[in-house]
Structure formats: structure tokens, C-alpha cells
N, C-alpha and C positions, 0 to 999 in steps of 0.2 A: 672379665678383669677390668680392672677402673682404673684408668689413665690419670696420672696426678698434673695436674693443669699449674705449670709453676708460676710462683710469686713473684714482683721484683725483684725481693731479697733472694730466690733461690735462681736466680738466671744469671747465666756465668757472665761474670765479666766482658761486658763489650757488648753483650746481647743485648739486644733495644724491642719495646714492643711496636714494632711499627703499627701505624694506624693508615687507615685509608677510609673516608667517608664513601659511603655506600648508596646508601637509600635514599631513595627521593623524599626533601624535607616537605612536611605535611604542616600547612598553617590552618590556626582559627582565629576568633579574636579575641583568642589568650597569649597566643606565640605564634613560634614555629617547636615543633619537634623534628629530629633528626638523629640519625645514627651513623657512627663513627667504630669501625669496626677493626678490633687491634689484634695483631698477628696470635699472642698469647693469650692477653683476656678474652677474647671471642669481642660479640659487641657490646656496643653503650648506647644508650637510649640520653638524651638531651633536650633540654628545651630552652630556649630564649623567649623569655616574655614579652608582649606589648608594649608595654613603658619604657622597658630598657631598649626594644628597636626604634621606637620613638626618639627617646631622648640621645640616646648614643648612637644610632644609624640612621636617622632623619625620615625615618617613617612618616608619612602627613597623617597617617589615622589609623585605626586597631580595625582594621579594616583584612579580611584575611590578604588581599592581591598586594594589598602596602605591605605588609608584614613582610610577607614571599618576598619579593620586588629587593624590600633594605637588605633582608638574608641574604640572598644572590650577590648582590650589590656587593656586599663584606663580607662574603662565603671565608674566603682565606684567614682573615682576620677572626674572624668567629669560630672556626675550628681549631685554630690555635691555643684563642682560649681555652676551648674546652679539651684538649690535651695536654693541658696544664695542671689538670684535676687529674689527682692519681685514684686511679678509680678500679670495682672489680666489675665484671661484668654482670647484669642483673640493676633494677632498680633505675632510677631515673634522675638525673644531676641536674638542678636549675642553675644558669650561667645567670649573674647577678650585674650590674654597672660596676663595682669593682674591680670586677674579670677584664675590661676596657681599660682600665684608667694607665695611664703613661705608668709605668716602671711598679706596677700591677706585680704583687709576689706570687709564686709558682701558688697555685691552689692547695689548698689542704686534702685531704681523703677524704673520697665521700664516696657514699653507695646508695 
């Protein structure tokens, strides 16, 4: 029998997908990836690029221990972001310097 995994649209009133990051984020010197894993959706696969740990997290170099190091550093703020993207489970979300910026709109859907 096949379990129907509900939408936002079908989850009653009040009900939230809670999220809680899980995995140990894994850098190179492209990013970081990381998973954020929401009560409904199952998980979500993420990435923060180089440039953007650079320029918005003070990264000294694309270096993978800097990368880590800023991630850690803004862990809280950086998850935020990205459960700000209303997202299904599956597939892989790049958080962009937009996602940072002071009064930054909720994300669009992405998968």
C-alpha cells in the first residue's frame, strides 16, 4: 500500500514541517553540501558555493577547511536560509548571496 506523503497545501492547519539538519556538512572547493531533514518532506540535499562563503561568510580561500570553518561559523544563519526555500524532497537546492542579503524574500520553490 503507498503511503501519500502530504503537501504543504494538504497539511492541516497549524502543522509545520519541522526541519532539523542532520548530516555532517561535506566540503570541497566548490562549497559545502549539507542536509536538512524535514519532518514531512523527508530530506534536502543543499549546497553553498565558494564565492558566496567568501563573500558573505568571510572565507579567506576556496580552500575546502576555510569553506567548513565559515559554514560552522554561520551554521544557524545558513540553515535558515535554506528553509526558506520551499522545497520537495529529492534533488539539490543552491543557496545564492541573495539568500544573505538584509530583508532577503522567503525563497521561491525549487527542487
Amino acid at each position: 500500500m503507498r503511503r501519500k506523503i502530504p503537501t504543504e497545501a494538504s497539511m492541516p492547519v497549524g502543522e509545520s514541517d519541522d526541519a532539523a539538519p542532520a548530516s555532517t556538512p561535506v566540503a570541497d572547493h566548490d562549497g559545502v553540501r549539507f542536509t536538512i531533514f524535514y519532518e514531512v518532506h523527508g530530506p534536502k540535499v543543499f549546497v553553498i558555493g565558494a564565492d558566496v562563503l567568501m563573500r558573505c561568510f568571510g572565507a579567506p580561500s576556496a580552500q575546502a577547511d576555510a569553506l567548513l570553518n565559515a559554514f560552522r561559523r554561520h551554521e544557524a544563519q545558513i540553515v535558515a536560509a535554506a528553509g526558506r526555500h520551499r522545497t520537495s524532497a529529492g534533488g539539490l537546492t543552491a543557496l545564492c548571496e541573495a539568500d544573505f542579503e538584509p530583508g532577503a524574500p522567503p525563497a521561491a520553490f525549487s527542487s
